[in-house]
C-alpha positions as CSV (number, residue, x, y, z in Angstrom):
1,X,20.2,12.9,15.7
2,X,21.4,14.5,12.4
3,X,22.5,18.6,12.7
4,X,20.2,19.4,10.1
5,X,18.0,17.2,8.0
6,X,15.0,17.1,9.7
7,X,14.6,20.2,11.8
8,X,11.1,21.6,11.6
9,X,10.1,18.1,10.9
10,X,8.4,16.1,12.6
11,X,10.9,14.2,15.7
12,X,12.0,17.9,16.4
13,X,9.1,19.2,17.2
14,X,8.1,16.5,19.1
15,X,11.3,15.9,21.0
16,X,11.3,20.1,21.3
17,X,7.7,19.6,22.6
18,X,9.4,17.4,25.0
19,X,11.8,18.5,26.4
20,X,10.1,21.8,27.2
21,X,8.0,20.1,30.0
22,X,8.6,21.1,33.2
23,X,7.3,18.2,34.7
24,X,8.9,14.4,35.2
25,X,7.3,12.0,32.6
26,X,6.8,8.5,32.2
27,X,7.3,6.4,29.1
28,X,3.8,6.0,28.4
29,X,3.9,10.2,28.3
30,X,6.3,10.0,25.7
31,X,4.6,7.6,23.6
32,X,1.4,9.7,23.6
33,X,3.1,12.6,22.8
34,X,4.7,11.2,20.2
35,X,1.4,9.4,18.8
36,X,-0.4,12.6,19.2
37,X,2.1,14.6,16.9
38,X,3.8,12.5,15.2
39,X,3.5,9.2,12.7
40,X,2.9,5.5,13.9
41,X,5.8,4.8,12.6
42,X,7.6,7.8,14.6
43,X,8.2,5.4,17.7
44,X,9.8,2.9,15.5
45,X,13.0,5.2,15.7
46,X,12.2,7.4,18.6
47,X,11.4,5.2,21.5
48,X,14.9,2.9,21.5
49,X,16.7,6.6,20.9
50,X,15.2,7.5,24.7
51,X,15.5,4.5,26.2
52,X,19.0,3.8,25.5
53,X,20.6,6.9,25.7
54,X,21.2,7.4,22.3
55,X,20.2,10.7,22.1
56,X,20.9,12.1,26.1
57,X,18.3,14.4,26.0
58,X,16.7,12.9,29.7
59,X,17.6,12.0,33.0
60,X,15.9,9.0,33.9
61,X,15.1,8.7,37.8
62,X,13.4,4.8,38.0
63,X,10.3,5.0,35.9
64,X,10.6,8.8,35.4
65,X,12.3,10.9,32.5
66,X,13.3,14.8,33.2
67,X,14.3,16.7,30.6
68,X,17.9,18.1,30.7
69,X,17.2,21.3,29.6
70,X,15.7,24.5,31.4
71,X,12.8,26.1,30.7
72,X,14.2,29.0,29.9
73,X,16.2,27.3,26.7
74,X,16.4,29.4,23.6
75,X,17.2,28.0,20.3
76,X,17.9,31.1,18.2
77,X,18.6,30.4,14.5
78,X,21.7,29.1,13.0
79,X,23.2,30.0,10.2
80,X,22.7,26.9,8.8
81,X,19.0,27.3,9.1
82,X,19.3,31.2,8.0
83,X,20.5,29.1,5.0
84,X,17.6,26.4,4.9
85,X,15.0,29.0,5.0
86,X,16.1,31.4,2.4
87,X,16.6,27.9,0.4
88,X,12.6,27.8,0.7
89,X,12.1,31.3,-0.4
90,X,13.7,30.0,-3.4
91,X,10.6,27.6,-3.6
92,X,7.6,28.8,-5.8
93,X,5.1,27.0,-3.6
94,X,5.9,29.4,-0.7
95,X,4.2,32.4,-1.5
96,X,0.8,30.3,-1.8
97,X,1.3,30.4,1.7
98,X,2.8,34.0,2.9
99,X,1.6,37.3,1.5
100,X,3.6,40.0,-1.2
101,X,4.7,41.7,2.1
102,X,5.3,39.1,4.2
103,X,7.3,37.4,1.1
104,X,9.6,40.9,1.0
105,X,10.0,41.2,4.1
106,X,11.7,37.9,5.0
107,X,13.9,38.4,1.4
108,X,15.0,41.6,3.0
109,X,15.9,40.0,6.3
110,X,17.7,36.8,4.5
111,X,19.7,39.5,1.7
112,X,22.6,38.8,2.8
113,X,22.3,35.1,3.5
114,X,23.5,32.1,0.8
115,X,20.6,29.7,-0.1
116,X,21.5,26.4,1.0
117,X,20.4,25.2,-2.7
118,X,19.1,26.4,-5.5
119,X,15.3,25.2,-7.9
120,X,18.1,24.7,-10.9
121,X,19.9,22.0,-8.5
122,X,17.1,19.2,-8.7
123,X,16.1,17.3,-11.4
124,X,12.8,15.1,-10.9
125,X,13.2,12.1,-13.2
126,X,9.4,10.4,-12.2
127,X,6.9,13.5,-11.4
128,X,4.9,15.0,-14.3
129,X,6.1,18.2,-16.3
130,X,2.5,19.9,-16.5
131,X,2.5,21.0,-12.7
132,X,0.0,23.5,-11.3
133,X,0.7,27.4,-11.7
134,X,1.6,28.7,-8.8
135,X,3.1,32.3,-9.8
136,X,-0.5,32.5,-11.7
137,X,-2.1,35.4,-9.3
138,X,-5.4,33.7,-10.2
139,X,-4.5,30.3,-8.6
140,X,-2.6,32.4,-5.7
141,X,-5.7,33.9,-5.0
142,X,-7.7,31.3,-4.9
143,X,-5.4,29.1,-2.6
144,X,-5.3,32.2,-0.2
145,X,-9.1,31.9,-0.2
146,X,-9.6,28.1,0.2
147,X,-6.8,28.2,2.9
148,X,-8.8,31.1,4.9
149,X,-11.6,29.6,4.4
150,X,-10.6,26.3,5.8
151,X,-8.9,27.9,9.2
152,X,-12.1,29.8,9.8
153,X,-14.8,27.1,8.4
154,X,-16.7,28.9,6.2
155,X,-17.9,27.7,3.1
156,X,-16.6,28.6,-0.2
157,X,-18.9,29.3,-3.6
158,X,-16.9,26.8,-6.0
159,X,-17.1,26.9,-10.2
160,X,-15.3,23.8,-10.9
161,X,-14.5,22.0,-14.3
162,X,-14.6,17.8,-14.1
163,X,-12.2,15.5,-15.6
164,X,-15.0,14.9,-18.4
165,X,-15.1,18.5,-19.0
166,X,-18.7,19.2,-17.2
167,X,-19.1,22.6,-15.4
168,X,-19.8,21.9,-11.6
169,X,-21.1,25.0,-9.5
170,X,-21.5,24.2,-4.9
171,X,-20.7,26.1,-1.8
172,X,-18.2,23.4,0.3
173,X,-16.1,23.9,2.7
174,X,-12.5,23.5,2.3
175,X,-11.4,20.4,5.0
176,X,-7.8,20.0,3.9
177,X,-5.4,20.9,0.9
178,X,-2.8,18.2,0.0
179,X,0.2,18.3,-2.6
180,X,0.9,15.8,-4.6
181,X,4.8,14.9,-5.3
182,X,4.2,12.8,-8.1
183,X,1.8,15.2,-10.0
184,X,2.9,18.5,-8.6
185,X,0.1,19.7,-8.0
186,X,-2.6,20.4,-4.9
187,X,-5.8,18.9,-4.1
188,X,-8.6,19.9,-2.3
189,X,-10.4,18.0,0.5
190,X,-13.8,19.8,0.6
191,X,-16.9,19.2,2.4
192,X,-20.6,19.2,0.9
193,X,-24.0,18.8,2.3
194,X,-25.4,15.3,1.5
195,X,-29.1,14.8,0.8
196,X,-29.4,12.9,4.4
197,X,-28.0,16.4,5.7
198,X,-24.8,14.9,6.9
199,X,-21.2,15.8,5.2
200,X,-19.4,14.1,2.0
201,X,-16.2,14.4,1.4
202,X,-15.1,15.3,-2.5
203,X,-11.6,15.7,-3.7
204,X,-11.1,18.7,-6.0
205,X,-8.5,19.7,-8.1
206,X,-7.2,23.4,-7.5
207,X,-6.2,23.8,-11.2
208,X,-9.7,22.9,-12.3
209,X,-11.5,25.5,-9.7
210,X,-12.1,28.6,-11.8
211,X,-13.3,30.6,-9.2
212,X,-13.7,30.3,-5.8
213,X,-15.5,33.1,-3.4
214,X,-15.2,33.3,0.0
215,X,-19.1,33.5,1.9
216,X,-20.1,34.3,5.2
217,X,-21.7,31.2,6.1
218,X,-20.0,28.8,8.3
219,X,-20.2,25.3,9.4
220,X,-22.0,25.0,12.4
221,X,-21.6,21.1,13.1
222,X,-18.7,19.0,14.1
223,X,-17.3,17.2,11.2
224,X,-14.4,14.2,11.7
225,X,-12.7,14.7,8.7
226,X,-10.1,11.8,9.9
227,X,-13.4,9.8,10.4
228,X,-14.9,10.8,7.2
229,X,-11.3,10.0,5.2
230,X,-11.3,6.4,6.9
231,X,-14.8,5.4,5.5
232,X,-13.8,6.3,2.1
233,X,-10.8,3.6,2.5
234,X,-11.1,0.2,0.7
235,X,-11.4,-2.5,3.4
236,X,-8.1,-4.0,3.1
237,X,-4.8,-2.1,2.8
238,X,-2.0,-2.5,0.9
239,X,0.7,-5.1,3.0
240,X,4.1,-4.1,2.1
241,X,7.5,-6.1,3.7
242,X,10.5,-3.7,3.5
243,X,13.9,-5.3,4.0
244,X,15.9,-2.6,5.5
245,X,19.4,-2.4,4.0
246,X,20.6,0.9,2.3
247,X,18.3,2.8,4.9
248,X,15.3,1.4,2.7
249,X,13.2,1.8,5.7
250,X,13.6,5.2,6.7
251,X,13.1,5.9,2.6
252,X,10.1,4.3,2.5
253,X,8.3,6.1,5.2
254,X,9.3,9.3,3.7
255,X,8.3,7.8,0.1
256,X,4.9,7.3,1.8
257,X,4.3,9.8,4.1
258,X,1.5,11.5,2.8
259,X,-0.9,8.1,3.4
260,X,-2.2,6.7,6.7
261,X,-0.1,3.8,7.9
262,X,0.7,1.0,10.5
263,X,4.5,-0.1,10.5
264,X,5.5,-3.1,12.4
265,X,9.0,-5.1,12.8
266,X,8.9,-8.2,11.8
267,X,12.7,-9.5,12.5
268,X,15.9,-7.9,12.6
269,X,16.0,-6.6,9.1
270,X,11.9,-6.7,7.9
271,X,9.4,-4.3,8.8
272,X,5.7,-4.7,7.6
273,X,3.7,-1.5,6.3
274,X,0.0,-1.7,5.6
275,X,-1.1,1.3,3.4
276,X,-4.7,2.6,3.9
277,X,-6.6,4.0,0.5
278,X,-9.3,4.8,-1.4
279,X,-10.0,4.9,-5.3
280,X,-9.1,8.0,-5.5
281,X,-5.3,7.1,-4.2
282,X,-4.7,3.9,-6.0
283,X,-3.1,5.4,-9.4
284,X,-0.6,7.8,-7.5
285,X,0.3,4.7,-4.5
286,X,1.2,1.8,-7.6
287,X,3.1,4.0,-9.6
288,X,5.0,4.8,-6.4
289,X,5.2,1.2,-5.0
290,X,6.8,0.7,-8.8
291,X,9.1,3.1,-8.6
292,X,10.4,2.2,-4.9
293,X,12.9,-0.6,-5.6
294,X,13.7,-4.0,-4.5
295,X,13.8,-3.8,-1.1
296,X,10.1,-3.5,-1.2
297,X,7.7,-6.3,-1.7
298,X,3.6,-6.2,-2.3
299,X,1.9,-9.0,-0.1
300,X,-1.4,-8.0,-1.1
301,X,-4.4,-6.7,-0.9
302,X,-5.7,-8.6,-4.0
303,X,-7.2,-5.9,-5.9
304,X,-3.9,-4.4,-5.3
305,X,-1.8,-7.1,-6.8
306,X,-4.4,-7.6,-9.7
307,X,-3.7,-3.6,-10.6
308,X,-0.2,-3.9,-10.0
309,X,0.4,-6.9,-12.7
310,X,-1.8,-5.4,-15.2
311,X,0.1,-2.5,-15.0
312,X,3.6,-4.3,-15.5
313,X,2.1,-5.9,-18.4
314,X,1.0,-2.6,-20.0
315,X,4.7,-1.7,-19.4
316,X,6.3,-4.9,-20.8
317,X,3.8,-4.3,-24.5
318,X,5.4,-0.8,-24.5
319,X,9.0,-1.9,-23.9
320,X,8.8,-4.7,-26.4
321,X,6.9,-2.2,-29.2
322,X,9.6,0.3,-28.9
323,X,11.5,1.0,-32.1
324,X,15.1,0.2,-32.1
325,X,17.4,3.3,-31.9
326,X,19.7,3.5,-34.9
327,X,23.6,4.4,-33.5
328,X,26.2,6.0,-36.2
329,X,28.9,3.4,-36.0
């Protein structure tokens, strides 16, 4: 496993989930675990890891695996992760999430630490320029309510503005906030009372809500937002074939994390990925199965394909109708 790259992600929480049982466990433990915290894909690259001793984290006694460390194991910070984190403080999407004080005090704790990069260090050639505000104390705030709001389950008064410039006004309550990479910016997965007085799911934009007031009602039923999310989805998913060289695969499922997936081998160098969406996703997922590479290929769905060559033929007009530059010789 690499020193650094992933830690706080995903496989080290799950492998630091673990390897803090106290308890023998069986394969079919680990691969729950894993299921349950991780990514489908996630056993693609953990499983063979375990079971050949790749990463000798286990004893393995017949069918049982201990793990190797005690349960009194501490894991205090490096200063390598000193450095990661006061990297993030860096980040202008972090204090959407921590308050003025709580922001201070980590700065004051990480003063004399080096940032492990800096914003002025990255340069994103494909995402859009006109990103939400998130030093606007106005959007802060209302982030800060939405995410409260979500935790606890209350509904939130919404005045929202539409694509087509019409003024909406509901109480929902906020099921899930999402950021998009492409558009840097954050979406909102919201609940709303349907006429048949079960839940619909809307996505809003969070630069579009103007004001957002936290209420004291809260929702009282059990809503699946999973469930809810999977109903929305067109019946067929995308089918993409990845041909692993240049670590395409482990690229792609990081190009594509944000979407439910199912990732299958299909011989030594191929893996199949089908790509569950809905309307709403199709725009963001082409222009990011265009800008993947060659070493991905789209199989289908046919409504896919169809928006996928139209697109490439928009492209092609544009390339051929731009003018000429004129060099000095």
């Amino acid at each position: 496993m690499e020193l650094f790259s992933e830690i706080y992600s995903c496989y080290y929480q799950v492998l630091r989930h673990l390897l803090c049982s106290r308890s023998a466990l069986t394969m079919q433990d680990i691969r729950e675990q894993i299921c349950q915290e991780g990514f489908e894909e996630s056993m693609l690259s953990i499983i063979p890891k375990i079971e050949n001793g790749t990463w000798n984290l286990f004893e393995k006694d017949g069918e049982l695996y201990f793990s190797k460390l005690s349960p009194s194991f501490l894991t205090p910070l490096s200063n390598l992760e000193k450095s990661y984190l006061k990297a993030l403080l860096s980040d202008s999407r972090i204090g959407l999430f921590l308050g003025r004080e709580q922001l201070e005090t980590l700065r004051r704790m990480l003063a004399d630490v080096a940032p492990l990069w800096k914003p002025g260090q990255f340069y994103y050639y494909d995402r859009f320029a006109n990103g939400d505000p998130y030093q606007n104390e106005a959007y802060r705030q209302c982030f800060q309510t939405l995410l409260q709001a979500q935790k606890n389950q209350r509904y939130v008064d919404i005045d929202y503005t539409s694509p087509n410039g019409n003024r909406l006004h509901h109480w929902y309550v906020p099921a899930r906030l999402e950021y998009s990479v492409k558009n840097d910016k954050f979406r909102l997965l919201a609940l709303k009372p349907a006429k048949n007085g079960n839940m619909k799911l809307e996505i809003l934009n969070l630069s579009r809500i103007r004001n957002a007031r936290p209420t004291e009602k809260k929702l009282t039923s059990s809503v699946d937002l999973n469930t809810l999310i999977r109903q929305s989805y067109y019946k067929e998913p995308v089918k993409l074939h990845i041909v692993n060289k240049r670590n395409a695969l482990e690229r792609a499922m990081l190009h594509f994390a944000n979407y439910e997936k199912n990732t299958a081998r299909i011989d030594e160098n191929t893996y199949e990925c089908l790509i569950y969406y809905n309307q709403g996703m199709e725009a963001e997922l082409l222009i990011e199965v265009l800008s993947f590479g060659p070493m991905l290929t789209v199989l289908g769905n046919e409504k896919f394909l169809h928006s996928l060559r139209e697109r490439l033929k928009k492209q092609s007009l544009l390339l051929q109708n731009e003018p000429l530059l004129d060099f000095p010789e």
